[in-house]
SETOR-288018 format. One record per residue (C-alpha): residue in one letter; x, y, z. Coordinates in steps of 0.001 Angstrom, whole numbers, plus 500000, padded with zeros to 6 digits. Layout:
! residues N
aXYZ/...
END
This chain:
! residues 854
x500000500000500000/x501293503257499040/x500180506329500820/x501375509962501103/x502515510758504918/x502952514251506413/x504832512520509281/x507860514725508067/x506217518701508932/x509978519894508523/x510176518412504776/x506751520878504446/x508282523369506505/x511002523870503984/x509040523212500900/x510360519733500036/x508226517253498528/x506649515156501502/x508224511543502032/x505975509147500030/x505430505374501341/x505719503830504455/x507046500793503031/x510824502776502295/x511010503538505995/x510186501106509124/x507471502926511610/x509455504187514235/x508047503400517668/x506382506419519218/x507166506178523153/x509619503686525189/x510423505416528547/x507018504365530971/x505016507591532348/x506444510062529799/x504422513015529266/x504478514608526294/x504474518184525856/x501368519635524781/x502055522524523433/x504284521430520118/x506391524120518009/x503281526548516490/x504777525462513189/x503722522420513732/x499961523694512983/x499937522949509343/x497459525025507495/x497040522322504550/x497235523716501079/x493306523222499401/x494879522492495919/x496516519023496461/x494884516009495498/x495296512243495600/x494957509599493039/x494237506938495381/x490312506228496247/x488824507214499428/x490115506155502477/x489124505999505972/x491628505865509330/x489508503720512140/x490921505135515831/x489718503161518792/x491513502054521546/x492075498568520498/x492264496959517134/x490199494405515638/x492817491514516031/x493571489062517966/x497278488257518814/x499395484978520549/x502508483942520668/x503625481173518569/x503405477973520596/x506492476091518756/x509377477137520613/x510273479585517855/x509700483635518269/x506942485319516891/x503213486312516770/x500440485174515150/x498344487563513820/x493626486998513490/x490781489279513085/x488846489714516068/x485065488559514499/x483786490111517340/x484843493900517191/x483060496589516011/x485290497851514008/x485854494817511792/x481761494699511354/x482291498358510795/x484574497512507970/x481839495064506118/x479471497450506169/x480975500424504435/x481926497864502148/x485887497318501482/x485460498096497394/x484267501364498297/x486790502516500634/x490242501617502132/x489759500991505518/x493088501717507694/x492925501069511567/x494836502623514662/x495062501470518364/x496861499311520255/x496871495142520605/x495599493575523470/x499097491946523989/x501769493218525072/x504636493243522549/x508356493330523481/x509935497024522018/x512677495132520084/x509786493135518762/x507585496367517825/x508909497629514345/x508632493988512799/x504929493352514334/x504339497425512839/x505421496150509620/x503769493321509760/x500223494139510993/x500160497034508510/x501233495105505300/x498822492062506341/x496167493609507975/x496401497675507322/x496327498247511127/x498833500692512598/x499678499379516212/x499957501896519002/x502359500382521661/x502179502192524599/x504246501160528161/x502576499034530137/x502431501206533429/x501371504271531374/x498908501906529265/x497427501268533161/x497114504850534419/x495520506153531079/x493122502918530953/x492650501112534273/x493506504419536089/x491499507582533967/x489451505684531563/x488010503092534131/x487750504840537231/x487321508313536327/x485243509362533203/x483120505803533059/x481715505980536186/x481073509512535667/x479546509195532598/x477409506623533615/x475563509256536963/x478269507578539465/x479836510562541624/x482936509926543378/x481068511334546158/x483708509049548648/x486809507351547485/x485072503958547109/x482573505291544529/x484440505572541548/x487786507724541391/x488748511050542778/x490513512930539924/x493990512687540029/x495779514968537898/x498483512390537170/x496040510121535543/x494634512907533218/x498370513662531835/x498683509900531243/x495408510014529510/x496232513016527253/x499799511875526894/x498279508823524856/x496313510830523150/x499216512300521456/x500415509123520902/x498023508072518991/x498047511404517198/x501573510997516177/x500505507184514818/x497663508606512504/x500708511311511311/x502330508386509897/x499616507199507985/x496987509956506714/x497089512198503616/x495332515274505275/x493363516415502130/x491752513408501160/x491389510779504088/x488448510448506767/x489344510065510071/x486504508535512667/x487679508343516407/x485996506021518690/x484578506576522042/x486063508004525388/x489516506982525718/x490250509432522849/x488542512325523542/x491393514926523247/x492700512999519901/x491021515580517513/x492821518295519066/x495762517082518149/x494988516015514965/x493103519563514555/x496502521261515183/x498431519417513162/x496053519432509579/x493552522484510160/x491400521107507575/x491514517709508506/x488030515527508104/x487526514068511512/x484515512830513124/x484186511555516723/x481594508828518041/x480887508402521675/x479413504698522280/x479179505666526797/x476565508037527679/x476996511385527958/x475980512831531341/x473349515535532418/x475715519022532745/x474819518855536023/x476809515919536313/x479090516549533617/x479757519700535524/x481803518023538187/x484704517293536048/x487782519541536563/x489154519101533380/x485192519653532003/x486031522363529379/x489280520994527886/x487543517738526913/x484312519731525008/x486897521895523033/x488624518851522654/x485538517093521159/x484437520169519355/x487596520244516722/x485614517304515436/x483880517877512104/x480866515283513197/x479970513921516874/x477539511244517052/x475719509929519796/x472929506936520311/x470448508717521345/x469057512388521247/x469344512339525537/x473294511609525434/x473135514736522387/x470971516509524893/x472733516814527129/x476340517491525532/x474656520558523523/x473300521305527369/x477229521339528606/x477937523334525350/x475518526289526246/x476224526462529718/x479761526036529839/x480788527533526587/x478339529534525973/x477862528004522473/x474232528223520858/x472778525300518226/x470050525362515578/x468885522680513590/x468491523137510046/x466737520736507484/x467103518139509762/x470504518524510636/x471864519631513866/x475069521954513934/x476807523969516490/x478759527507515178/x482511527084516661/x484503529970515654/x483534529758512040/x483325525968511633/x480139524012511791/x480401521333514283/x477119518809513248/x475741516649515422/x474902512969514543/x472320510560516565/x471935507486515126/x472141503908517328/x474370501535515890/x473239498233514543/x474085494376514406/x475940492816511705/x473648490338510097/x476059488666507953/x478044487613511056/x474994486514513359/x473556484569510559/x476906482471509203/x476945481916513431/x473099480708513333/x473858478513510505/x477258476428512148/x476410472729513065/x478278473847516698/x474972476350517215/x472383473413515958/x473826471020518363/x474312473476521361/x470408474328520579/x469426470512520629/x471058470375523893/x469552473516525464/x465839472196524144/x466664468796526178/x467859470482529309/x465266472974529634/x462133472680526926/x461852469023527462/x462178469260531441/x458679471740530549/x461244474243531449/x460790478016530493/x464018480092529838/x464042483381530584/x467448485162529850/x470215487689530323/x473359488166529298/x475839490871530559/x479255491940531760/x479752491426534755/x480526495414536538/x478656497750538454/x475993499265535822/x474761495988534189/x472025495617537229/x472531492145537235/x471772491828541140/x468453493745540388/x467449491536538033/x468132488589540313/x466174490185543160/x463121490391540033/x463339487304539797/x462882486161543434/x459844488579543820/x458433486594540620/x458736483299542527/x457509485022545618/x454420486282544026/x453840483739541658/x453994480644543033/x452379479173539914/x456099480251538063/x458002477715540653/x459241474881538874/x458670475975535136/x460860479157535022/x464406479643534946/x466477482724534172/x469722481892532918/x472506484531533610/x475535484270531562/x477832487131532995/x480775487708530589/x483970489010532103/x484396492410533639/x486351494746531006/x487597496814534214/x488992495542536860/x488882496868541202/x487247496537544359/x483879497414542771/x484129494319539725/x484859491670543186/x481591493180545029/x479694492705542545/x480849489112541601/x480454488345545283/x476471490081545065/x475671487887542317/x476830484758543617/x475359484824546854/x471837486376545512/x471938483525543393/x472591480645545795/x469669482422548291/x467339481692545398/x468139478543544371/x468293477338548383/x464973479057548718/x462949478216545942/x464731474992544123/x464034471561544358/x466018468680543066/x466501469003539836/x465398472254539035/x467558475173540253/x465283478879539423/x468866480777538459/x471771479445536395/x474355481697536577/x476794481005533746/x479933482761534822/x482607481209532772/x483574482649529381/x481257481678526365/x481956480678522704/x480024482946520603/x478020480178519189/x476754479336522606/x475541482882523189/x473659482998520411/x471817479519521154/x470452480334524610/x469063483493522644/x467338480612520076/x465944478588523249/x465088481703525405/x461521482753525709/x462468486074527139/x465186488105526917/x466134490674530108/x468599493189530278/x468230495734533133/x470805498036533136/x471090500715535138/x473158503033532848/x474131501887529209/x475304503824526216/x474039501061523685/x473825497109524236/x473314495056521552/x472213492021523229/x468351492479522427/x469397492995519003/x471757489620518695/x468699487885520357/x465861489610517841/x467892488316515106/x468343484916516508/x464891484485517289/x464025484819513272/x466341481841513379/x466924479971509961/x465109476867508197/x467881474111510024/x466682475928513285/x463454475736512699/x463542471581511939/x465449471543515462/x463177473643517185/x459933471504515294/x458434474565513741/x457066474820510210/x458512477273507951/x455615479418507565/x454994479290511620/x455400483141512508/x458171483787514658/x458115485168518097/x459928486757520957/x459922488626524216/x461709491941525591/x461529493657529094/x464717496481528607/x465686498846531313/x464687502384530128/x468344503707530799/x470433502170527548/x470567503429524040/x468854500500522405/x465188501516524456/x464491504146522111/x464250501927519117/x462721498818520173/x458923500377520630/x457503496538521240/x459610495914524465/x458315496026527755/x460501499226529181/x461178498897532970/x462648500945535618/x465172498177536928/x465385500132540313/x461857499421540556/x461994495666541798/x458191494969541798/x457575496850538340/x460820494166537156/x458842491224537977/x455630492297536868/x457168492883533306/x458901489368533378/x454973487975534738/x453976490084531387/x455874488817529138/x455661484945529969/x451617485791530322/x451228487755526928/x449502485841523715/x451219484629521120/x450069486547518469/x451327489622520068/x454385488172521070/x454695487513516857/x453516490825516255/x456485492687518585/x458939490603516694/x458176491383513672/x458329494871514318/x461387494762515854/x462890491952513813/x462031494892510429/x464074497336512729/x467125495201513546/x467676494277510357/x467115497097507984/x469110499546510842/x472415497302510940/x476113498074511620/x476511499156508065/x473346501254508116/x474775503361510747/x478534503529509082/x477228504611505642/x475396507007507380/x478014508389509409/x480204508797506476/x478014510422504522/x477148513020507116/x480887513033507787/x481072513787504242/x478655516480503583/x479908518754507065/x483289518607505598/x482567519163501864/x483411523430502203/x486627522542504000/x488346523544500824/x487184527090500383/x487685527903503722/x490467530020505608/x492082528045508013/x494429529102510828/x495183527959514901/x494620529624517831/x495473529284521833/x497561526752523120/x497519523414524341/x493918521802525368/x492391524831524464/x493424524884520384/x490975525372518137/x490813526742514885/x489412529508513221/x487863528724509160/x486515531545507653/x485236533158504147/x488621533837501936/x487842537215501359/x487225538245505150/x490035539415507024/x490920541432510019/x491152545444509521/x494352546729509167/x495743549458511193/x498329550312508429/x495455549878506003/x492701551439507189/x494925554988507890/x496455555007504783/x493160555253503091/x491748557794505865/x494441560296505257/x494020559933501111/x489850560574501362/x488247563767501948/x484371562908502947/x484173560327505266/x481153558410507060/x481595556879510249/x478845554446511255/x479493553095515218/x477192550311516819/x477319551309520877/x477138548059522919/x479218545422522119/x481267547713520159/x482924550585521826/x481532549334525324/x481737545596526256/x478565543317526381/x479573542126529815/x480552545659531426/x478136546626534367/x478087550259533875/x477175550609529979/x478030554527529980/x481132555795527390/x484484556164529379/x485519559924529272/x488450558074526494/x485826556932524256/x483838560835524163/x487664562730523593/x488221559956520889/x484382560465519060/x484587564289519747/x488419564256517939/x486685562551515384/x483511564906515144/x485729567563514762/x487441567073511635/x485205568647508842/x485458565815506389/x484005563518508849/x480474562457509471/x480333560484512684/x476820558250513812/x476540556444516696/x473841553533515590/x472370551784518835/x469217550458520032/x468921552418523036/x466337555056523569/x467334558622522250/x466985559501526173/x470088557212527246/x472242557848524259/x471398561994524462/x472547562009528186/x475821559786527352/x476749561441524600/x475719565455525458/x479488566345525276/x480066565702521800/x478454567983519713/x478976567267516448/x477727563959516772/x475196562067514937/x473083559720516726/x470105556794515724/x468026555802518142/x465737552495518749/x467725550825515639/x467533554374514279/x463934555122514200/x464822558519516112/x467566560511514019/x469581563607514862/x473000565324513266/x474009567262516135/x473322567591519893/x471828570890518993/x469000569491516381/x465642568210516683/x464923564687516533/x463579563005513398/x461870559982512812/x462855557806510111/x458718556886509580/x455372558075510606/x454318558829514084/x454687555474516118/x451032554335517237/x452046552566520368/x449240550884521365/x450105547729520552/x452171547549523986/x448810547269526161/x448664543358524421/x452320542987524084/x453463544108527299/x451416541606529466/x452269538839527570/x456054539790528572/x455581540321532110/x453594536549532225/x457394535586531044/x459243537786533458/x457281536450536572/x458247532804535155/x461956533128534189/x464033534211536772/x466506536704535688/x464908537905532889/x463930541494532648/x461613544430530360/x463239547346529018/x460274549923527643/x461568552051525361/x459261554679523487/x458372553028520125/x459821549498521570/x459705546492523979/x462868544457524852/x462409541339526876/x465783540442528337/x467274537318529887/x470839537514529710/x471227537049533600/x468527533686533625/x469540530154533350/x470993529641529551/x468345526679528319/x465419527870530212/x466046531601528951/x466245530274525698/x463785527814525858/x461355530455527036/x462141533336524475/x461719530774521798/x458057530301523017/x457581534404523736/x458239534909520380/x455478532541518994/x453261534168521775/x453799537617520539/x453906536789516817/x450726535288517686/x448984538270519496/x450539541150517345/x450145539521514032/x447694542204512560/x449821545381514480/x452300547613512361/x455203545648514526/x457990543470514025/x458991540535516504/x463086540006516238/x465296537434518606/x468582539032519403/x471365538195521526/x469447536689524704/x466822539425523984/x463331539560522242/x461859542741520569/x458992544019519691/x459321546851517461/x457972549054514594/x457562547363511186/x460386548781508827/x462755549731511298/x466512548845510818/x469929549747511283/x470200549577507701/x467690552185507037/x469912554707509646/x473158553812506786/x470856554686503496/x469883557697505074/x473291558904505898/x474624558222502304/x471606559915501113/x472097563289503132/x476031563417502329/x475119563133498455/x472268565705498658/x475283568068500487/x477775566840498210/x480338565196497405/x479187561506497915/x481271560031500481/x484872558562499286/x485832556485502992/x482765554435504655/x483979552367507799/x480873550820509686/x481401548661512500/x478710546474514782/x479083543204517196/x475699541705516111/x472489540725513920/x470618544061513693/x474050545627512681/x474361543040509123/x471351545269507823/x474134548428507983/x476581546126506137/x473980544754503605/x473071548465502983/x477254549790502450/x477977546810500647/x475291547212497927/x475844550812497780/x479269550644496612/x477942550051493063/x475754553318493672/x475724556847492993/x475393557430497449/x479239557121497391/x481960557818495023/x483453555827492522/x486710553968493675/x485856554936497259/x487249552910500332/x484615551056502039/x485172549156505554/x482237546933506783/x483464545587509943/x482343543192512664/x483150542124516621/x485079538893516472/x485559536147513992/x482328534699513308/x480407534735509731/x479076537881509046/x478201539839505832/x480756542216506758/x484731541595505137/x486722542596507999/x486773541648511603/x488596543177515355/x488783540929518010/x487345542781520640/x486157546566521947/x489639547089522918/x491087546934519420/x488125549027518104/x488832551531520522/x492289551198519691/x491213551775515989/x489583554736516758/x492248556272518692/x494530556090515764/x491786557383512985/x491228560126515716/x495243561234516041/x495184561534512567/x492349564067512539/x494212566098515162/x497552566477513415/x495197567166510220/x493730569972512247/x496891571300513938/x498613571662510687/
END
């Protein structure tokens, strides 16, 4: 396989061709010396801002990240050195591989082997793995390997993001700030693995789950334009739990230089968009069905789609002679004893709710003495993935739950709970899931489980099955459900009987249900799930990521790319080629050169901070506007939504200033002039039905306030809680649109405000007017610089953009339409912040006053 690698960023650096082929060089190993943390913050130069022209002959490919490959590895067992190298049937990722569809795509996978491998033993298995298999190993040390897995993975963000608190030492980890640099340390690991490999332009990359949840920062860093998407297969907690983390910030940034982040459920996307808002301050909107967050330019979408089975795999397993013979067996031991199985199958760890199920299935017996004899739950409990005090308790729960039972309500030769606690082939799974009349799974916290799935499937069965189990082919097929409420599969299997597994009695009611219910509606349940299952597979859900993957990252190419901050908190910045931060140099040149100028200033946001508590000017900003008013080329507006009362008492010591009013329905040119309006007479009485309607609101949002202004009404809740706030200015706008629809008003959403205001009304209006009185007066304007932080002020820009091709200002003149931060606007030039606006005007202002002086 020959690939391009950017591996070498000194070869770009320098303009060299990039090294082609990984089959000239041996992969170097990555990281020998055990607990080395590496440095975060790499050379700037290292942030590669990739070049949109180059291309790639080869077809698409796609670079798999997870934390451990799809293969299985042993030692050779004849004396001789060596490994021997399978694919792990069982993964994900492998299934993942079948159902894109290997014609279609090269699939390439990163992470590291379950085995440890000796380092003078790790270039040849490197070389080996990726020639045979196209997997990229990631060998990491095995006492850093335990910190970032056992140590952060295990016992701090899984139990977090599945509701457990370390609320004492014994529930689930403290944070320890030595595990998080492990964790982050093999994060850029991995990152420098996937350098080896990708071509930046033209590969996918798709990272899996939380053990890599700071990967696409790195990645991000490295290849601004790089197509990435992230899924998370864990829950994702409530913010109010999510909150607790101390590193709770660095891991959404982290997660937001992803292109795509999907998620099971809408709940798990929920609440991430919930963290987002609150602890970000970062706003979504869904648009044709797609849901996408705005992150410094980029579009981060959202995807929430469960993933599936893989069919082709469950049914070659259905159709082995092993599974027919296991299934004769099962029928002899349990159907012919007039047995009734009733199943689960489940790791065995804290959130699995194995123990509640057992105690379900003792208040069955209890209640239902009629059950005695003739049901028995069979518990197969796979191996715990994690391992600590918590993994032995619950071992030592289940056993001795199990033996109360059996002591309590068995009787020679029928024992009420089998617990099968030795490891399983996968054949023998899936034939208790033939026999079982009911399957149970009552987990307390989930992000997916795919068990009712595997046993929906295997309940269809096949013809062979069917002779064994003595049905006729066209005997309709059947099968039974009671799932917790609290995993990702719940959602989409409508026919199951959803429990609360805390809820003991409501458990064994369900399981009384299910072995009670008719047949035909047991058929009917099947079928619909069994038309679910198998149209909504594992390559359902991969195509489907792709192409979402796909379409978010299709405008890469036209964008402008560049890094900023440092370390966890990198992101980067993709914008519209032609918009560009405002010069200094620039923007005085073409002041000095231009005779009649227009000066068009939004107030809040712009010369005075949104979050400043006293909104007045500074006695620096009213020297800088009346230096400004004073030069007699100049024609200087202040453009704010504030009443004409406010901005009159602010701005009384400045003269020569022009100020709009209410989004400029008031209008004056001096201090010393009447006001205007820019319409007729406002009839107001459309606040005795709109302003009731916003005081309802204000006595139910806390924090929220009314400004009255004289031809407007501003409901404000920039001090409530972030989703309720929004939540209920979403619904006061429907209200109001509602109420005033046949009133000469307008009802706008701003930033956290809602207004109701005069019909025709708009900053823009305020610009056409100015351009109009400085061509009446003569000569048409040759400078225009307009600046604004927010929506109302893109009407001003709209309005100077158009009129550049106009008679309102002069040919050739120089025209600045310029916004608060970087963020897509209409306008072509950008400041940070007030402080470089102010800075701005300070300079335009100096060169007024040596103008004047001389």
């Amino acid at each position: 396989m020959v690939s391009k690698s950017y591996s070498n960023l000194l070869e770009l650096a320098s303009g060299e061709s990039p090294t082609f082929g990984l089959m000239s060089r041996r992969i170097p190993r990555i990281m020998t010396v055990a607990g080395l943390i590496s440095d975060i913050d790499d050379d700037k130069s290292e942030s590669v801002c990739s070049d949109p022209s180059s291309s790639s002959a080869l077809r698409d490919r796609i670079i798999i990240v997870a934390n451990q490959l799809p293969i299985r590895a042993q030692r050779k067992t004849d004396g001789s050195k060596g490994w021997i190298f399978s694919w792990d049937e069982d993964s994900l990722l492998l299934q993942l591989r079948d159902g894109i569809g290997d014609h279609d795509m090269e699939v390439i996978y990163v992470g590291c082997l379950k085995e440890d491998v000796h380092p003078n033993e790790q270039d040849e298995v490197s070389q080996l793995l990726l020639e045979t298999f196209k997997c990229v190993p990631t060998f990491l040390p095995p006492e850093l390997f335990s910190r970032y897995y056992h140590g952060f993975c295990k016992q701090q963000l899984w139990p977090l993001f599945h509701y457990m608190l370390p609320l004492s030492p014994d529930l689930g980890g403290r944070f320890n700030r030595s595990l998080w640099q492990a964790y982050v340390s093999v994060n850029k690991i991995f990152a420098d693995r996937i350098m080896e490999v990708i071509n930046p332009e033209d590969d996918f990359v798709w990272v899996h789950d939380y053990h890599l949840m700071v990967l696409p920062t790195f990645l991000r860093k490295r290849f601004n334009r790089v197509k990435l998407g992230f899924f998370l297969h864990s829950p994702f907690p409530s913010s109010e739990i999510y909150k607790t983390l101390p590193i709770r910030e660095e891991l959404l940034r982290a997660l937001l230089n992803a292109d795509l982040i999907g998620f099971h459920t809408f709940d798990y996307a929920r609440h991430f968009l919930s963290c987002c808002s609150r602890m970000l301050g970062l706003t979504y909107e869904s648009k044709r069905g797609y849901i996408g967050l705005e992150y410094y330019g980029r579009t981060v979408s959202i995807k929430i789609l469960p993933v599936g089975i893989h069919m082709g795999q469950l049914q070659s397993v259905l159709s082995l002679p092993e599974t027919e013979e296991k299934v004769t067996e099962l029928l002899k031991q349990y159907c012919e004893q007039g047995r009734i199985m009733l199943l689960g199958v489940d790791d065995m760890d804290i959130f699995k709710g194995i123990s509640l199920k057992l105690l379900a299935m003792e208040q069955l017996l209890m209640q239902h003495p009629e059950w005695r004899g003739k049901v028995v739950l069979v518990q197969i409990a796979n191996p715990a993935r994690g391992r600590g005090k918590d993994v032995k308790e619950v071992q030592a729960e289940t056993s001795s739950t199990v033996k109360r039972i059996n002591e309590t309500f068995g009787k020679p030769g029928y024992n009420p709970v089998v617990l099968i606690d030795e490891p399983l082939k996968f054949y023998e799974r899936m034939a208790y899931y033939v026999v079982a009349e009911c399957c149970l799974v009552t987990a307390v916290r989930d992000g997916m489980n795919l068990i009712p799935y595997e046993y929906i499937i295997s309940r269809q069965g096949n013809e062979k099955l069917d002779e064994v189990l003595g049905l006729t082919p066209s005997t309709p097929k059947k099968s039974m459900l009671v799932v917790s409420e609290f995993i990702g599969c719940s959602p989409s299997l409508s026919g199951a009987i959803r429990v609360n597994p805390w809820n003991i009695d409501a458990v064994a009611d369900a399981m009384d249900s299910a072995l009670e219910m008719a047949e035909p509606e047991k058929q009917l349940r099947h079928e619909k799930h069994y038309r679910y299952v198998s149209t909504h597979d594992v390559g359902y859900w991969a195509r489907s990521f792709l192409q979402d993957l796909e379409r978010t990252c299709q405008d890469h190419v036209r964008r402008r790319c560049w890094g900023i901050g440092f370390g966890l908190s990198f992101r980067v910045v993709a914008l519209d080629p032609s918009f560009r931060k405002l010069s200094m140099e620039h923007i005085v040149s073409a002041y000095r050169r231009t005779t009649t100028r227009a000066i068009l200033l939004d107030y809040d946001g712009t010369l005075m901070p949104q979050a400043s508590i006293d909104k007045s000017p500074t006695s620096k900003s009213i020297n800088i506007i009346n230096s400004l008013c004073r030069d007699k080329n100049n024609m200087v507006f202040i453009v704010s939504a504030r009443s004409r009362k406010t901005l009159g008492e602010w701005f009384s010591p400045c003269e020569n200033l022009g100020i709009a009013a209410e989004h400029g329905y008031f209008l004056r040119l001096k201090r010393d002039v009447e006001w205007e309006t820019c319409g007729p007479v406002a009839d107001c009485s459309w606040k005795q039905i709109a302003e009731p309607v916003m005081k309802l609101y204000t006595e139910t949002t806390d924090g929220s306030t009314i400004e009255d202004k004289e031809t407007s009404l501003v409901w404000s809740y920039e001090d409530a809680d972030p989703d309720f706030g929004s939540c209920q200015a979403k619904e006061l706008l429907d209200h109001l649109e509602s109420v005033l629809a046949n009133e000469p008003v307008t009802v706008k959403s701003g930033q956290n405000t809602v207004e109701v205001k005069p019909q025709g009304v708009s900053k823009g209006l305020v610009a056409k007017r100015l351009l109009s009185i400085m061509q009446e007066k003569g000569p048409s304007p040759d400078f225009v610089l307009c600046i604004g932080d927010d929506r109302s002020d893109e009407d001003m820009f709209e309005v100077i953009t158009s009129s550049m091709a106009g008679p309102s200002i002069a040919p050739r003149a120089e025209v600045f339409a310029c916004t608060v931060g970087k963020k897509p606007s209409k306008a072509k030039y950008y400041l940070d912040d007030t402080v470089e606006i102010v800075r701005l005007m300070q300079g335009l202002a100096s060169v007024s006053e040596q103008t004047n002086s001389g």
